[in-house]
C-alpha positions in Angstrom: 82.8 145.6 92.7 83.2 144.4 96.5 86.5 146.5 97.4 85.9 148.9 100.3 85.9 152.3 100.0 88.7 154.5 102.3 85.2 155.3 104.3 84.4 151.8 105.2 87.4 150.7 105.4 87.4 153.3 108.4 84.7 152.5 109.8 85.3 149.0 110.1 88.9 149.8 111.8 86.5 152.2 114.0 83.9 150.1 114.8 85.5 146.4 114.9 82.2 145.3 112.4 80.7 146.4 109.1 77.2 145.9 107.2 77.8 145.5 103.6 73.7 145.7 102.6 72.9 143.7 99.1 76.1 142.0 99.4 74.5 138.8 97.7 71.0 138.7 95.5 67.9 137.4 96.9 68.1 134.2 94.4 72.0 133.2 95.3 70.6 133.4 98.7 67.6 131.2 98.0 70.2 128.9 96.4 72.1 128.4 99.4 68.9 127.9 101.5 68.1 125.0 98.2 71.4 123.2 99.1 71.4 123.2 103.0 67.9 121.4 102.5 69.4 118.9 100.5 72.1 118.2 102.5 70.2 117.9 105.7 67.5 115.9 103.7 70.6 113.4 104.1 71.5 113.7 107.8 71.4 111.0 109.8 72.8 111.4 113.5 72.9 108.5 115.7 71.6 108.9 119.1 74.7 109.0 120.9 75.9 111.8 119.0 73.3 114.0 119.3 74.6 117.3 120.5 72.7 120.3 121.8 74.7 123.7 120.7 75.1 126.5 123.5 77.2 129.4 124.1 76.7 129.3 127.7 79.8 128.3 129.6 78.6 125.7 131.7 76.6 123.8 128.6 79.0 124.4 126.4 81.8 122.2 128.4 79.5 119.6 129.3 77.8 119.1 126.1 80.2 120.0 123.2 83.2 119.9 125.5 82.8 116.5 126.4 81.6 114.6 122.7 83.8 113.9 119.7 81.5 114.1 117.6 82.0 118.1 117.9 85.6 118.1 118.9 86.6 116.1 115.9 84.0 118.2 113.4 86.8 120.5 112.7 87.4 118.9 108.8 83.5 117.8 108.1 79.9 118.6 108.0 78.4 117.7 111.0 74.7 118.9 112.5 74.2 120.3 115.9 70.9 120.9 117.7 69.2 122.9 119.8 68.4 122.5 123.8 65.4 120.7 124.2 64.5 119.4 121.2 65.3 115.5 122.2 63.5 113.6 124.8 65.1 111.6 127.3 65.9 108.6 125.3 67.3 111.2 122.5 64.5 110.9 120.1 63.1 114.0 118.6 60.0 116.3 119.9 60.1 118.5 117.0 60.9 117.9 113.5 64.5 117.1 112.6 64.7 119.8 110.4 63.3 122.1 113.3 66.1 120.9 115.8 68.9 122.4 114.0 71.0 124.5 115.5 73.6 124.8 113.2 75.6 122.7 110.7 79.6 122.9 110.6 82.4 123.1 110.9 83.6 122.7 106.8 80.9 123.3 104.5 83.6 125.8 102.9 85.8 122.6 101.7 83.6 119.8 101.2 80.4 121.0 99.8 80.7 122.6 96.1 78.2 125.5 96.4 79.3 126.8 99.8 83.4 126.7 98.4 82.5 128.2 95.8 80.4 131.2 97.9 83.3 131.0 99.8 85.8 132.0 97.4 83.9 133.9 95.2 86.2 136.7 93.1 83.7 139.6 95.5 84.6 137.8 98.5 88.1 137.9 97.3 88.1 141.2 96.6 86.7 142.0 100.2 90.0 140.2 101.5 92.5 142.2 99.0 91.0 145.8 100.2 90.9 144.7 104.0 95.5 144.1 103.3 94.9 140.2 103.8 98.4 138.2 101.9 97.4 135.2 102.3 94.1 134.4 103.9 92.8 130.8 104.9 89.6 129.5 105.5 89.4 128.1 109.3 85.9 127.2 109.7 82.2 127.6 108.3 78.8 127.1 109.8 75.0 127.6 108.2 73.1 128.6 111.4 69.2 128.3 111.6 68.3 130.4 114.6 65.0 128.4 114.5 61.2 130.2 114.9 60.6 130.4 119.0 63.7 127.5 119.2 66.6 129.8 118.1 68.5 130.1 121.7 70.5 133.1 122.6 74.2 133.5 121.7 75.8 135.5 124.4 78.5 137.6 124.5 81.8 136.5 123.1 84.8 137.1 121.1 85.5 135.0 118.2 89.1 135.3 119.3 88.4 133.4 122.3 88.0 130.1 120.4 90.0 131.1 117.2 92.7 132.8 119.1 96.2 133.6 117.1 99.3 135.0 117.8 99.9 137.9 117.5 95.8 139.1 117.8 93.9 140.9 115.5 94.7 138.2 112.2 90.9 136.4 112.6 87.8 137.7 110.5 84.2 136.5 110.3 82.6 136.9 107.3 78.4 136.9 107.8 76.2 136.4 105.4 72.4 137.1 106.3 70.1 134.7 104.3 67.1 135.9 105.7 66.2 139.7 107.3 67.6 139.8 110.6 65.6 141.3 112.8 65.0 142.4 116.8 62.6 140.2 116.6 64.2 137.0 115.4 67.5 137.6 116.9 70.2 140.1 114.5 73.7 140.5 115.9 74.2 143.3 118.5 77.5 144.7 118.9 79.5 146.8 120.9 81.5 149.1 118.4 84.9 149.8 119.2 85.1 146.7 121.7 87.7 144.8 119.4 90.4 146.8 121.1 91.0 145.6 124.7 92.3 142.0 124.0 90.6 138.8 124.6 89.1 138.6 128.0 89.3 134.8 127.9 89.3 131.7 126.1 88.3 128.3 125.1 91.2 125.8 125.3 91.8 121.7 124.8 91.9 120.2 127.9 95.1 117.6 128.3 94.7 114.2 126.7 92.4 112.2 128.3 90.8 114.8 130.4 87.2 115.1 130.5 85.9 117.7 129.4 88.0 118.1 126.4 88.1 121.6 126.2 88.3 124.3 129.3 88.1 128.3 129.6 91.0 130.2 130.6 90.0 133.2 132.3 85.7 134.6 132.3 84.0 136.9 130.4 83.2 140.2 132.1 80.0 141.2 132.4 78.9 143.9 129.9 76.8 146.6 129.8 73.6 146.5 127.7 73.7 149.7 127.2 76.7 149.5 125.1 75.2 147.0 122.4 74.0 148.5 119.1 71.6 146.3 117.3 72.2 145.5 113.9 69.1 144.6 111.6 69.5 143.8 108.3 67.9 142.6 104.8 68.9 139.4 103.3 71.9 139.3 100.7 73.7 141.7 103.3 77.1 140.6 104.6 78.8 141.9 107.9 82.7 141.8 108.3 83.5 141.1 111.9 86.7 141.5 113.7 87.4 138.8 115.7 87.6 140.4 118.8 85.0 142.7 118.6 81.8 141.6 121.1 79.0 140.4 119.9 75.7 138.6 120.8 72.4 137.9 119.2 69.0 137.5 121.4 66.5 134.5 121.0 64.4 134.2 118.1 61.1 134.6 119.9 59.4 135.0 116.2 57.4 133.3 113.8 60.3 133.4 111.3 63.9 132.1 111.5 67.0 133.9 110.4 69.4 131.8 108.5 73.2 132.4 107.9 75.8 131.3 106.2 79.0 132.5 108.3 82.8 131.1 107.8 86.0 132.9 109.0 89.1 133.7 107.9 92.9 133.7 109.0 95.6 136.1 107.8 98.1 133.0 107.8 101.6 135.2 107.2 103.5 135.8 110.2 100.6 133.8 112.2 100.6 131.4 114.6 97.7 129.2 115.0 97.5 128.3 118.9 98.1 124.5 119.7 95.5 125.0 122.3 92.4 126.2 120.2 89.8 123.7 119.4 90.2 122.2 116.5 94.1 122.1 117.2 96.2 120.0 114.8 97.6 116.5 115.8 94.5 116.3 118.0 91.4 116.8 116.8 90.3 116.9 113.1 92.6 118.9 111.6 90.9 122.5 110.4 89.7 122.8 106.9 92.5 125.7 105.9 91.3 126.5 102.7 93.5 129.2 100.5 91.2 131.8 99.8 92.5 132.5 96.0 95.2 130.0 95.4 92.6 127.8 93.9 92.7 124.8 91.3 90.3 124.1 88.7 89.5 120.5 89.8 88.5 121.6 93.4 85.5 123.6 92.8 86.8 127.0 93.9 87.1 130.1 91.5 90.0 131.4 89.8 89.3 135.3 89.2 92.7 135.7 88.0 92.2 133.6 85.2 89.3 135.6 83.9 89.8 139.3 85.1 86.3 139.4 86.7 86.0 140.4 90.3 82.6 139.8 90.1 80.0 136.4 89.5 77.2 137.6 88.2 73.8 136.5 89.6 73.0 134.1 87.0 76.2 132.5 87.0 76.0 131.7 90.1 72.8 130.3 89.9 74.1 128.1 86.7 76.7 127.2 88.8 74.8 125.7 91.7 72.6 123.9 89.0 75.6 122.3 88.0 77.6 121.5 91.3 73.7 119.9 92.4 73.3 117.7 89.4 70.3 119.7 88.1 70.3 119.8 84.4 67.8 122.3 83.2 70.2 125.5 82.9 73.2 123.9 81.4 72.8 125.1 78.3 73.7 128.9 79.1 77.1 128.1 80.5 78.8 129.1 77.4 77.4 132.5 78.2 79.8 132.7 81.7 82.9 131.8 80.8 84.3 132.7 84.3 82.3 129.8 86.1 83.5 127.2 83.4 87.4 127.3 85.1 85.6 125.9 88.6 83.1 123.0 87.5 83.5 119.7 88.9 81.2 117.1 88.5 78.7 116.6 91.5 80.1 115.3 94.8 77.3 112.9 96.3 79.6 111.5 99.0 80.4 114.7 101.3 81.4 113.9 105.2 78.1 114.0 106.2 79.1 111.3 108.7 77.9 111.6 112.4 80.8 109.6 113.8 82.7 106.4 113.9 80.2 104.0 115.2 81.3 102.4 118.7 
């Protein structure tokens, strides 16, 4: 069962964050790590638009700010890289599959196993006991934080680039595939910080402008001291409010520390700012996914249907054998009734597209 106890719920209002340990089994993790290898098994980024992923002001408008091929990944599955993992000419140094930084920004909608990890009945049920009416899904990534690559993420707000009206309607939903550690960079945060407002934010710039996308007002500088580090085992999920502040430190490691994060938007009474990136009529428009007004035909699950609030391990893994094309557990679907209402044949053409071609 994945509802929250009066306690955490508590806590979580307390704190502005909560670690949910052995949230998801060690093999639907290692199924999730299965698919993002196929899937970048298939990338293929042009050279002109290869993008280097940073959360430092500066880089951020110069490099993402200034590309469509990020501004206009709000609806498809797009991979970001690293800094310094391209030479001049925008060849590779390293490995592709080292390079990553992180793919997004709608794994939730157009590949089968992540929608379906996305609206899984627990996940679900984590929404129903936090009051959400009628959560969407804004956005996904799968971040790498590669071994000695991984950069830093720096302070923020989620809020500052998701930002609604009125505040307080964003949530991040984290999902550790790997242990986090101190050493390869787990999330710090500052508990209680998601109560001050949004100190500033990330904005489209007017049509034609270059960069595309500006900050409105700076982020303060914070006291170390204040961050609590936040280790945990794989198959643990973390809620996150989205204006609590985070960070995560640079994987200086041997081992990399792979997520699976997407967030979510209490869309009654909510206004989705015009000036957030991706903003409708502009760039791509988001992937707003319903989180449990589902259909049969579009992967998702339908816990209603059944009565189960809960995908068993198995299943899950006889799902993802399934949404893959693999063949060799078919034969025990019969014994999960509750995955049979969300199977869809494979999809081999997702929007793995780089971008239109000039």
């Amino acid at each position: 069962m994945a509802y929250l106890s009066p306690s955490q719920l508590q806590k979580f209002r307390e704190d502005g964050f909560l670690v949910l340990e052995g949230f998801w089994s060690a093999d639907e993790c290692v199924a999730m790590q299965r698919r993002i290898g196929e899937i970048l098994a298939e990338m293929d980024v042009p050279l002109h638009c290869r993008t280097e992923f940073s959360t430092q002001e500066e880089e951020q408008l110069r490099a993402q700010g200034s590309t469509d091929y990020f501004l206009s990944s709000g609806d498809k599955i797009r991979f970001f890289f690293e800094k310094g993992v391209f030479d001049e000419k925008g060849n590779f140094l390293v490995p592709p599959e080292k390079s990553i930084n992180k793919i997004g920004h709608a794994l939730h909608a157009h590949d089968p196993v992540f929608r379906c990890v996305t609206h899984s009945p627990k996940v679900q049920a984590l929404a129903r006991s936090l009051g959400l009416r009628m959560p969407v899904v804004v956005q996904s990534m799968y971040i790498f934080k590669q071994p000695h690559l991984g950069g830093e993420v720096s302070p923020h707000q989620d809020a500052s680039f998701l930002y609604t009206e009125p505040l307080g309607r964003v949530l991040g939903v984290w999902i550790a595939l790997e242990d986090a550690t101190l050493e390869n960079g787990c999330l710090w945060f500052i508990p209680g910080s998601h109560t001050g407002g949004v100190s500033r934010r990330m904005v489209r710039a007017p049509a034609g402008s270059a960069p595309g996308t500006s900050f409105l007002g700076t982020e303060p500088a914070r006291d170390n001291s204040l961050f609590v580090p936040t280790p945990v085992r794989r198959g643990a999920l973390i809620l996150i409010h989205g204006e609590v502040v985070h960070k995560s430190e640079q994987n200086f490691s041997d081992c990399s520390r792979q997520a699976y994060t997407f967030h979510l938007m209490e869309a009654a009474g909510t206004v989705w700012s015009p000036d957030n990136w991706p903003s409708e009529g502009r760039d791509a428009t988001p992937s707003r996914e319903k989180l449990w007004a589902t259909n049969a035909s579009a992967s998702t699950y339908r816990p209603a249907a059944t009565g189960n609030s809960h995908l068993s391990s198995r299943a899950f893994l006889l799902l993802v054998s399934v949404q893959t094309g693999r063949q060799e557990q078919k034969s025990g679907l019969d014994a999960f009734p509750e995955i049979c209402l969300c199977l869809s044949r494979p999809q081999h053409n997702l929007p793995l597209e780089a971008a239109s071609r000039p």
